[in-house]
C-alpha positions in Angstrom: 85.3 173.0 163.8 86.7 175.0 166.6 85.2 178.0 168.2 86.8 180.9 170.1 84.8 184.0 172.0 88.0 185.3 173.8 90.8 187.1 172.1 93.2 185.9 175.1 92.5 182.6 174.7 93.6 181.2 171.2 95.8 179.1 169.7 98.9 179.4 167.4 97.2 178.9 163.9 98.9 177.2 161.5 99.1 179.0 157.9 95.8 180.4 158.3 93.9 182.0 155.6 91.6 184.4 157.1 88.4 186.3 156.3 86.6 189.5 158.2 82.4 190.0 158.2 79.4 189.3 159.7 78.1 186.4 157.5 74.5 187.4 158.5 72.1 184.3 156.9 75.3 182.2 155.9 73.4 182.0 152.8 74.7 181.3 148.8 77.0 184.3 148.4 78.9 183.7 151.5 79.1 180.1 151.2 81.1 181.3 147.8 83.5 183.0 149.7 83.8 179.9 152.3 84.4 178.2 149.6 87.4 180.1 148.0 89.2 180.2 151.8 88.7 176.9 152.5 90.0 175.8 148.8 93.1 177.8 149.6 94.2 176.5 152.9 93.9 173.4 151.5 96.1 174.7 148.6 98.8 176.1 151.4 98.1 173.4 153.7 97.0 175.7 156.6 93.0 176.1 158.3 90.2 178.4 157.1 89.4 180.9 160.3 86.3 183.4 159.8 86.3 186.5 162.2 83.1 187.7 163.1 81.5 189.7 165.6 78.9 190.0 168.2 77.2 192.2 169.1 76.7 192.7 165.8 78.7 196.5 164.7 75.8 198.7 164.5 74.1 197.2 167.6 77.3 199.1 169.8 78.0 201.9 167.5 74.6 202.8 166.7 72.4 201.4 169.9 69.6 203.8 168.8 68.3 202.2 165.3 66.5 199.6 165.9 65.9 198.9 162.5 68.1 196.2 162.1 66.9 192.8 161.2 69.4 189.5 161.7 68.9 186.5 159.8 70.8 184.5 162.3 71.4 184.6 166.1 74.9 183.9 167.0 74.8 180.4 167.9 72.5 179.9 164.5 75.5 181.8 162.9 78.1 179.0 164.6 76.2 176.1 163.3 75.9 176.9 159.5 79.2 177.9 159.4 80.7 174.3 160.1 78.3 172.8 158.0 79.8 174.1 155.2 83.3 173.4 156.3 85.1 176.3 157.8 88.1 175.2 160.5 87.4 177.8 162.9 85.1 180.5 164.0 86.7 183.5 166.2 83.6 185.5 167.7 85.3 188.7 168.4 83.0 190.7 171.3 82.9 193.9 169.4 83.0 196.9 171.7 83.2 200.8 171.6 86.9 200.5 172.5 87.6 197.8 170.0 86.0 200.3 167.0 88.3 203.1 168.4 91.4 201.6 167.9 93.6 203.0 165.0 94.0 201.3 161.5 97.7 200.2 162.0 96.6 198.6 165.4 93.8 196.6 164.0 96.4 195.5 161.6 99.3 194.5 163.8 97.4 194.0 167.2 94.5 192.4 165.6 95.0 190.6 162.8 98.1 189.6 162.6 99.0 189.4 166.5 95.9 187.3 166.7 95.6 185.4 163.9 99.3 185.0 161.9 97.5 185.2 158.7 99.6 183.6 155.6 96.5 184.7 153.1 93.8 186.9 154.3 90.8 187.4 151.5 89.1 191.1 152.3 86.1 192.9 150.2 87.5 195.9 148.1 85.1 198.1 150.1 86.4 196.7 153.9 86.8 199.6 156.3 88.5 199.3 160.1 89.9 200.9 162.8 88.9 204.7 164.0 87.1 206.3 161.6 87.1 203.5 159.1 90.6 204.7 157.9 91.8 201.4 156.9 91.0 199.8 153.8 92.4 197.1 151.3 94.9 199.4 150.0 96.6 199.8 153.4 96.9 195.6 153.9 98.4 195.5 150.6 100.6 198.1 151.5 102.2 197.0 154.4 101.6 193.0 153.5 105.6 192.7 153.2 105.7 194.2 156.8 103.9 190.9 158.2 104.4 188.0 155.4 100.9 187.6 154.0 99.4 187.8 150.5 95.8 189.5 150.2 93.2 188.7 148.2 90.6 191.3 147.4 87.0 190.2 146.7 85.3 192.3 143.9 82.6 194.7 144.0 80.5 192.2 141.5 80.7 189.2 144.6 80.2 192.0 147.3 77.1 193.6 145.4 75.6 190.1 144.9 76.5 189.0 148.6 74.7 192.3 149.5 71.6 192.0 147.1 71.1 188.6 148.2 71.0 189.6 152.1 68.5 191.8 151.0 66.7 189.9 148.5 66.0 187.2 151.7 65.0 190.0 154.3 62.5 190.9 151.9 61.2 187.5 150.8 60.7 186.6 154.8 59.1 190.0 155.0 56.2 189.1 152.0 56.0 184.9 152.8 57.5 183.9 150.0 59.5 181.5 152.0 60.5 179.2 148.5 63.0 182.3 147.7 64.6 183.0 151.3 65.6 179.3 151.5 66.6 179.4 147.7 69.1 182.1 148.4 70.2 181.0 151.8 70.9 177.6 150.3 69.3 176.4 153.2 65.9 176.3 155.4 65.0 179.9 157.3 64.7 178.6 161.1 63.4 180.3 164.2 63.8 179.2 167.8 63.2 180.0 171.1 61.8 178.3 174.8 58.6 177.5 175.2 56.7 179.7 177.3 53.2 180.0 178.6 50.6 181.7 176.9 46.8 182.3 177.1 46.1 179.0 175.5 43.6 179.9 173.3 44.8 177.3 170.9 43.8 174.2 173.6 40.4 175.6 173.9 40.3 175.1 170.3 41.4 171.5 170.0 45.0 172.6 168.6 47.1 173.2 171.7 50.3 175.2 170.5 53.9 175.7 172.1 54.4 179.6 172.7 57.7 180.0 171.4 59.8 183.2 173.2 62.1 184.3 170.7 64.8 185.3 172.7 67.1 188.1 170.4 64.8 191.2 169.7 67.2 191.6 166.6 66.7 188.1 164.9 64.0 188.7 162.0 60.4 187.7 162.4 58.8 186.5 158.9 55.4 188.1 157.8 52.3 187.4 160.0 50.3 184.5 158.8 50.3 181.0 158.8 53.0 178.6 158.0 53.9 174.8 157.0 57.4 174.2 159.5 59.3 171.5 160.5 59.9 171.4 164.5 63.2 170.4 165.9 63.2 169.1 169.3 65.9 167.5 171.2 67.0 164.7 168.3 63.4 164.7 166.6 62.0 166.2 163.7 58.1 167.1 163.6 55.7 168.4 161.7 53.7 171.7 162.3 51.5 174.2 161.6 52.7 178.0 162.8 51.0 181.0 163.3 53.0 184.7 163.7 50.5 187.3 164.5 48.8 189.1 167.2 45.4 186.4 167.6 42.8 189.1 166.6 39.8 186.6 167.3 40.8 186.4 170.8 42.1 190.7 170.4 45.7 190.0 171.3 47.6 192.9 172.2 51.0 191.5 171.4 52.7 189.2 168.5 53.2 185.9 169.2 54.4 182.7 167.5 53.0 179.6 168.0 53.4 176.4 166.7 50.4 173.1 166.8 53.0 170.6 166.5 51.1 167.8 164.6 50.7 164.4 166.2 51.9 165.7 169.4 50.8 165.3 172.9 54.0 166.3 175.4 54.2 168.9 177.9 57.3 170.7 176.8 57.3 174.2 178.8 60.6 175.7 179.4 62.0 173.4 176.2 64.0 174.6 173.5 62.2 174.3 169.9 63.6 175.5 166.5 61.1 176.0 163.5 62.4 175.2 160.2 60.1 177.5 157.5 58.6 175.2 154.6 55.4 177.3 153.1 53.7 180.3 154.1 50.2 179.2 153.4 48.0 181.9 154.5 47.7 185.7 156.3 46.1 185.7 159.7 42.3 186.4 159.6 39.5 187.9 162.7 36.9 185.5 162.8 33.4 186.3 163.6 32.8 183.4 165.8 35.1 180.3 167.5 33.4 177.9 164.7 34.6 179.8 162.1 38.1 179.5 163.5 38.0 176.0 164.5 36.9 175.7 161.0 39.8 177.3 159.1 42.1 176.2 161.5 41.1 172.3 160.5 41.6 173.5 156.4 44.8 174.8 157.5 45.5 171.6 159.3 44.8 169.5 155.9 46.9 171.9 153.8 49.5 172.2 156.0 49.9 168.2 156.4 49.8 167.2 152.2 52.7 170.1 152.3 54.6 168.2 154.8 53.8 164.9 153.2 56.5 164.4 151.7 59.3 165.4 154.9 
């Protein structure tokens, strides 16, 4: 799979079938529509391209909310995508000026200058250009103009796309981490550089890796405990995670930390990625350090019959 960032730097596609949104979660309904564009390039003999965009749209347009909750970072984006097969990947850097430019420019200097689509596959409720005046109606309109057919994608695969986004958010919100990777078709991760931290966890007998999630957008699961698997460089370990704010030790700030099981490397300033199996418990104040070290050694024997059988 190829990847493009810059608009000035791409190639001449050949009979590319094209398709516009931000794929946030990559998760069953989109891999439906990756599906149906990579089924008809084949069918034309041309390359699948999905155009996406980062920052994400209401990161620039409405900088303020900070309510917005990403189920992938960029990169995470990049990866799923060419696992399930698409040619190319154009990560358009989306800008103020870029959302002020008309409809028939995003048409004729965007798409089409861009990408020469021969089949472009578009949601029945797409809007572009200034003030969202462009729509399906006015691709289909001028489709003769610039030689491509246009598919539009129903409200019934939009609504379930959109349900299922929000079906996972809230799933990762509660735990229930069985239904997020049910939808997404694949496991929830979560990575970040290992950074120091009070080390509470080596007093304790269960060093952990502090893990700095860098994008303040990307979505944090529930506090609690956690069964993951832990990516690192070409291995895959075993772990138990905790997302919370420490209240034994009266922690002023959220944290996520991994005890990766079996596991005895200094790995400060590395680059983990946690891969969310079962949500096992919510975190607890303990009256005294035994009584931690306690549940924490029950967690440890829960947590490793879960992850028996990775």
């Amino acid at each position: 799979m190829r990847v493009f960032r810059d608009l000035n730097n791409l190639p001449q596609f050949n009979n590319s079938v094209v398709t516009i949104g931000t794929f946030d979660g990559v998760h069953l309904g989109h891999q439906k529509l990756i599906e149906r564009i990579t089924a008809q390039a084949k069918r034309i003999g041309g390359e699948s391209i999905i155009v996406t965009f980062n920052p994400h749209p209401r990161i620039v347009i409405n900088p303020e909310d900070k309510s917005l909750k990403l189920l992938n970072t960029i990169e995470e984006k990049i990866a799923l995508l060419e696992q399930y097969g698409v040619d190319n990947v154009v990560v358009v850097p989306f800008s103020r000026d870029f959302s002020e430019q008309s409809a028939e420019e995003y048409i004729s200097n965007f798409l089409v200058k861009n990408f020469q689509p021969k089949y472009i596959v578009i949601g029945y409720d797409h809007r572009f250009g200034k003030n969202r005046s462009g729509d399906y109606k006015l691709l289909e309109q001028v489709k003769g103009q610039y030689g491509y057919e246009i598919e539009e994608i129903t409200k019934e695969t939009l609504d379930d796309i959109e349900i299922s986004s929000t079906k996972i958010r809230k799933a990762l919100a509660e735990g229930d981490v069985s239904l997020a990777n049910d939808l997404l078709g694949h496991r929830y991760t979560l990575g970040g550089n290992i950074v120091k931290g009070f080390q509470n966890g080596r007093k304790l007998g269960y060093p952990t890796a502090n893990i700095q999630v860098a994008d303040a957008y990307k979505l944090i699961p529930r506090m609690g405990v956690y069964a993951v698997l832990v990516r690192y460089k070409d291995s895959v370990l075993k772990g138990m995670l905790n997302i919370g704010f420490n209240p034994t030790f009266e922690g002023k700030q959220q944290t996520v930390e991994v005890n990766i099981l079996d596991f005895d490397k200094d790995i400060y300033g590395e680059n983990l990625v946690l891969e969310f199996i079962k949500y096992t418990r919510p975190e607890l104040k303990f009256t005294t350090l035994p009584d931690l070290i306690a549940a924490i050694d029950n967690d440890k024997v829960e947590i490793t019959e879960i992850l028996k059988e990775y």
